[in-house]
N, C-alpha and C positions, 0 to 999 in steps of 0.2 A: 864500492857502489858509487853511483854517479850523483850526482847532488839534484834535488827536482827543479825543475825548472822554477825562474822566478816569473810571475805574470805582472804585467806594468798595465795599469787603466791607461783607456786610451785618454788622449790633450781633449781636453773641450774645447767645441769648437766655438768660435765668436762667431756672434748672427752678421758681422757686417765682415768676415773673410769669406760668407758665402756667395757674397755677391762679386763677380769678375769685371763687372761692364764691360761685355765684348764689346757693346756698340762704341763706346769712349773711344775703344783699341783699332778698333777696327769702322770705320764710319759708312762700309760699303754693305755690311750687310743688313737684307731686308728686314731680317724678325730673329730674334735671340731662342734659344733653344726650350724656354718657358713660356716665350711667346706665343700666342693662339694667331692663324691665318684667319683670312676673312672668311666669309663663308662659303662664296663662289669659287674660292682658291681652297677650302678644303674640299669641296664637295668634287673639284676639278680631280686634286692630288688624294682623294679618296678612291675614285675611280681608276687612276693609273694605278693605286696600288692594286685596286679587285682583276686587271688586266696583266698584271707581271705574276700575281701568285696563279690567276688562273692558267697564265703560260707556262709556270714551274711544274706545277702540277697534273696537267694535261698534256702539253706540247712535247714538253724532255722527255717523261715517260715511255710516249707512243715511240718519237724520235729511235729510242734505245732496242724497242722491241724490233720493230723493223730491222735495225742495223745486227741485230744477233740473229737475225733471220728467225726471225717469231710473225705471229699472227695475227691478225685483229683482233680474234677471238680471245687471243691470251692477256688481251688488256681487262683489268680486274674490273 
């Protein structure tokens, strides 16, 4: 018989290894990944997002149907 595994807790983590300072590292970028944008740049990059998922979802679809030689009608 195999012997059961041994389970190890994970390392606790220390509050100050969670922080990286990209900005320290790196001094070119705009905003850190917990950072919040302005509100005219989210409201901008909220938009681009509503126009990329609406193209995934609409556009490639249709795209597909056509090219299988399908119909308008068969778009759901």
């Amino acid at each position: 018989m195999a012997d059961p595994p041994i389970l190890v807790p994970p390392k606790m983590v220390k509050s100050e290894d969670l922080h990286h300072h990209a900005l320290e590292q790196l001094p070119s970028l705009a905003y850190c990944i917990n950072d919040n944008p302005r509100w005219g740049e989210a409201i901008i990059l909220g938009f681009q997002h509503y126009f990329t998922m609406l193209g995934t979802t609409v556009l490639i679809p249709s795209l597909v149907i056509l090219n299988i030689n399908g119909h308008s009608s068969d778009l759901a």
